[in-house]
N, C-alpha and C positions, 0 to 999 in steps of 0.2 A: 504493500500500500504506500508505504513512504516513496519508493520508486517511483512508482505513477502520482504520486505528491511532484517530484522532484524535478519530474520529466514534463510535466504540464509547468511549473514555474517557471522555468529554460525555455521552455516553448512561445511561453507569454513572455519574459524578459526578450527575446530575441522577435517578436511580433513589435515590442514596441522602438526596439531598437531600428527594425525596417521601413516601421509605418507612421512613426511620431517622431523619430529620428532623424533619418535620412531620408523620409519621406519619401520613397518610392511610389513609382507607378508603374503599371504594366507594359512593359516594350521597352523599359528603362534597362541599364546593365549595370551587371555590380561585379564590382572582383574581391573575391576575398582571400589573404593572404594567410597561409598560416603554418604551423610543423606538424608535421606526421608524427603520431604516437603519442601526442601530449594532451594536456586537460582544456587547453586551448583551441585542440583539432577537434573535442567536444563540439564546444561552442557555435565552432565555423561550422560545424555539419547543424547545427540548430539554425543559424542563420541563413544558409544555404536555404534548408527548408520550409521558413520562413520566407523568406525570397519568393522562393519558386510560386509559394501560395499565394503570392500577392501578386503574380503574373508576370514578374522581372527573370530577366535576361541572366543567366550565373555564372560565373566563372570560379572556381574554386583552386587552387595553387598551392601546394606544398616543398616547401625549400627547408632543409637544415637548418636548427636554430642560430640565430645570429646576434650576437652581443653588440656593443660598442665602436668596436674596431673591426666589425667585418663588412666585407661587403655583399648586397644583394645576389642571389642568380641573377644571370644574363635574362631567362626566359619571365622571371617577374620584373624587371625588367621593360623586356619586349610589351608586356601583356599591360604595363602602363603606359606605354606610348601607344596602344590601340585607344588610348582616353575613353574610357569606360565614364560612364556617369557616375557612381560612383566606386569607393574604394572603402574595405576594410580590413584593419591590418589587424588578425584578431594571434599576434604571435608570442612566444615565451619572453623574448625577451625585444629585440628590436627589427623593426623591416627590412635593416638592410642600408649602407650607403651605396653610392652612386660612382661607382669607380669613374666611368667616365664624363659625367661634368663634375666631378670634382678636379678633372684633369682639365675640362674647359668648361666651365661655367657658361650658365644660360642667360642673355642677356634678354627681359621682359618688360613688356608695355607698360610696368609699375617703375620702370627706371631702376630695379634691380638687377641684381645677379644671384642666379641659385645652380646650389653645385648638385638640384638630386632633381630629377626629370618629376619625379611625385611633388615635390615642393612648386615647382615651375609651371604645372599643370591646375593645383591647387589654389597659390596663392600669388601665380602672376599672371597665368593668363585666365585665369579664373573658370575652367570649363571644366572642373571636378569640384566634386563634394566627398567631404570624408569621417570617418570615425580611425580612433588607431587607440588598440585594449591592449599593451605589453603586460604580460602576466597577467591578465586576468583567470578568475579559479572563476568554477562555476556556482560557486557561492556568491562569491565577489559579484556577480552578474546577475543575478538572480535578484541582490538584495539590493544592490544601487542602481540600477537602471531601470528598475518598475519601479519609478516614483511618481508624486504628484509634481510636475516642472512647473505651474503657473508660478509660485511664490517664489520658488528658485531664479527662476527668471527675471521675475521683477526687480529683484535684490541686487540680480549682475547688471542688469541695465544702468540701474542710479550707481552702482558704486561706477562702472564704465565712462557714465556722463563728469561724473566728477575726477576720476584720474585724467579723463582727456583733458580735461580745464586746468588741473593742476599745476604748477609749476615744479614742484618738488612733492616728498615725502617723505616724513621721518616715524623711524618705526623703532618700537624699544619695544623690552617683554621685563618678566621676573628673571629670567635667568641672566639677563647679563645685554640684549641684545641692545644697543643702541646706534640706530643708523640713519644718516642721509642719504637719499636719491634725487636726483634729479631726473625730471619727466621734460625737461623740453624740447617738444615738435615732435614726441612722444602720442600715439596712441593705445588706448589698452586695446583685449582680446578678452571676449567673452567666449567661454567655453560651459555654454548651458543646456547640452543637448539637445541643441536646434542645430541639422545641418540639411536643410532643408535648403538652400539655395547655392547654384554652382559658387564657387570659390568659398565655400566656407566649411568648416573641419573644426574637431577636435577630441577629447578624447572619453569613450566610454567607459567607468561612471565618469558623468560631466558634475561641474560644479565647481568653479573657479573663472575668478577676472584676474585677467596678468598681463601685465605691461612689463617692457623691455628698457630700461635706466637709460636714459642719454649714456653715450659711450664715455668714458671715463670720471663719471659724474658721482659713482656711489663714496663715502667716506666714513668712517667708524667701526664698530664693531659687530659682527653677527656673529651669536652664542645657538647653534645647531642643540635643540633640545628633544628632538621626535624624534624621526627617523631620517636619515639620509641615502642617496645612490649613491652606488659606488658602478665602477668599469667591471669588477664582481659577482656585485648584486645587491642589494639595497638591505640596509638592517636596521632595530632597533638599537634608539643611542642610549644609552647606559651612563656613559660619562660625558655630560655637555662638551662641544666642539667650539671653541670661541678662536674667531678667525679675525684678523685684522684686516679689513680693509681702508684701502690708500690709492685715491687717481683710478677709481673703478677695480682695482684689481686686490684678489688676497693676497697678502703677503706673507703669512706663514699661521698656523695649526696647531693650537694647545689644548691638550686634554692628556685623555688615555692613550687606547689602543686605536681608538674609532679616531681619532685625531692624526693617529700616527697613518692609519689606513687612504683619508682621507689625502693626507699629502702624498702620500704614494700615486696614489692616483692622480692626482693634478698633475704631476711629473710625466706620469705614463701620456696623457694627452697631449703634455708640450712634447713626449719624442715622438708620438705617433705620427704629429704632423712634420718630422724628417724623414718619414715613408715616401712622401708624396711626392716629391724632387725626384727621383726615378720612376714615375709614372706620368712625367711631366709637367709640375707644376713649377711654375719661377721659385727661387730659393727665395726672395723678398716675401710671396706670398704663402708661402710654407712658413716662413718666422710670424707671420701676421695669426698664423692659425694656432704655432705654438703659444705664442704670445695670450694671445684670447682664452687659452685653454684656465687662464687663471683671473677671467673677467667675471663682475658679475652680471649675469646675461636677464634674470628676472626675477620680480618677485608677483607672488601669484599669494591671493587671497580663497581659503576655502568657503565653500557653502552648501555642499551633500552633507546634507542631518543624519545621512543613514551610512553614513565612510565613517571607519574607524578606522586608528593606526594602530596597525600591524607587521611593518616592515615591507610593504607592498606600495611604491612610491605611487603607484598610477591610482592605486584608495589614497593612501596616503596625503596625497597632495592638495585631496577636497575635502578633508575632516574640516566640520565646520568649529569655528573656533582656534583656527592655524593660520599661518600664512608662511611661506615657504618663499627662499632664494634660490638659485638657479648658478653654479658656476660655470663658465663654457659659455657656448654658442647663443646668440640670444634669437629672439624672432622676428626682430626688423633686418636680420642678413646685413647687417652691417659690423658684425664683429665674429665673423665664422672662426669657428673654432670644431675639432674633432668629437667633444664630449659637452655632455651639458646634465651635471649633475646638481639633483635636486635635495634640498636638507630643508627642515619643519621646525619650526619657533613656535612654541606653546604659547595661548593666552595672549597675545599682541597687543598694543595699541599702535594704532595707524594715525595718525594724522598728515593732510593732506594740505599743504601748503597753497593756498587758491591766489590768484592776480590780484594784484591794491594788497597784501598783507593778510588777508583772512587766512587763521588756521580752522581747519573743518576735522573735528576727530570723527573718523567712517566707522573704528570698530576701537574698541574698549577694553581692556582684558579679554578677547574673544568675544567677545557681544557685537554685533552690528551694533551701530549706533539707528537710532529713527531719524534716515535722513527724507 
């Protein structure tokens, strides 16, 4: 009985992920990305069928798990530059980089440049839509994506209207955290389980607004008290992580172990990017990527009531009553970097520096504010 409990909630978490989601319709196509053999390839077969019943076109894709530092199959791939309507990356751990624009970037109608043909697709020529669940369990799926999204949504819009207005931000917690950002010509990203319209993406469970810090803007302290990513694998923090930042970037890692792990990693991403120089990228542009490996890239505000932390950064990162930095890569592609590792600050207070002097506090010890 619990089975057929378990199998009907998957059924229905992966119905509304197709149809309240991504909003499919019939003659639409979806690709879905994911590993053989895992709790994820679950999933993708729920979605799949899902799909199917709702009259959409499928494509289903199984590649080797990929971390950090690997890069996609050739044939997933291929099967996104067929620009499929949309895309779902329902994998262990990551989709995959882009060996070859990261060797030559794509240059798009948004005046960027993106080094992964999904990014390029996505969010510069805008003729996909996407969700992307790394690690998600079918628990995890189950319990945060059949939610009620009205009020969640409302919540990301106003906090979204007000970061875009923002000038700055400064965020402190109990544990230690005290930081400046700077937002300016800055816009945020709502990630509230609407990807209902081509160029717009993010990640299932949804639940979080995050904006990318003017580049070398951030200044002071961030004390890592949740959980953090690692190149690894993402765990719970046991001994706060207090990181100094200086000119946007950390400069160096004090705690325990999870501190000591933590710089290890940051290391790993500034040599990953001397990989790429014999794959053809300019030596300038390989130091720009090391270099970035130690920027901070975002900070993201949670709002899924129903994400707990559990060392699962993709729950993780929407436990309401969090807010999370980002080291690495940010999402305006203007300070590319190999890794972009996420860590969790308990309990926050946000305030939001507005134009003419006003400070606006958005959330409280973890509390939204009633803005």
């Amino acid at each position: 009985m619990e089975t057929t409990k378990q199998h009907e909630a998957l059924a229905n978490a992966a119905a509304i992920a197709i149809e309240k989601c991504l909003a499919l319709k019939a003659g639409e196509t979806l690709l879905i990305v994911s590993n053989p053999g895992t709790e994820q390839a679950v999933i993708a077969e729920a979605l799949k069928a899902a799909a199917q019943n709702a009259g959409v076109i499928v494509t289903l894709l199984y590649q080797p798990v990929k971390n950090q530092g690997d890069y996609a199959e050739d044939f997933v791939l291929d099967a996104i530059a067929a620009k499929p309507n949309a895309l779902a990356s329902i994998s262990t751990e990551k989709l995959g980089k882009d060996k070859y624009r990261i060797a030559a970037p794509l240059d798009a109608p948004d005046g960027k440049r993106y080094d992964h043909l999904f990014h390029y697709y996505l969010h510069g020529t805008k003729e996909m839509r996407s969700f992307w669940s790394p690690g998600i369990t079918v628990d995890m799926f189950t319990r945060t994506v059949a939610i009620d999204y009205s009020g969640m949504r409302a919540s990301a819009r106003t906090l979204k209207a007000i970061l875009d207005e923002a000038e700055a931000v400064q965020v402190s917690a109990p544990s230690g955290t005290d930081i400046f950002i700077g937002l300016q010509g800055r816009k945020a990203f709502v990630d509230d389980g609407d990807f209902s319209a081509p160029g717009s993406g993010g990640n299932l469970p949804a639940g979080e607004v995050f904006v990318s810090p003017a580049v070398k803007s951030a200044q002071g302290r961030i004390v890592f008290d949740g959980s953090i990513a690692d190149i690894a694998g993402d765990i719970v923090i046991e001994t706060p992580i207090a990181c100094e930042v200086s000119g946007g970037f950390v400069m160096g890692c004090e705690g325990g172990s999870e501190a000591e792990r933590l710089e290890k990693a940051l290391r790993k991403g500034m040599d990953m990017a001397a990989t790429l120089v014999p794959k053809g990228m300019a030596p300038e542009e390989a130091l720009r990527y090391a270099t970035n490996a130690r920027h901070i890239g975002e900070l993201g505000i949670g709002l899924n009531a129903e994400a707990r932390i559990g060392g699962n950064m993709l729950e993780d990162e929407k436990v309401y009553g969090t807010c999370h930095f980002a080291i690495g890569a940010n999402y305006d592609e203007d300070a590319p970097a190999l890794i972009h590792l996420d860590g969790l600050v308990k309990a926050p207070t946000i305030t939001a520096l507005m134009p003419g002097g006003l400070e606006l506090v958005i959330m409280r010890d973890g509390v939204l504010a009633a803005l």
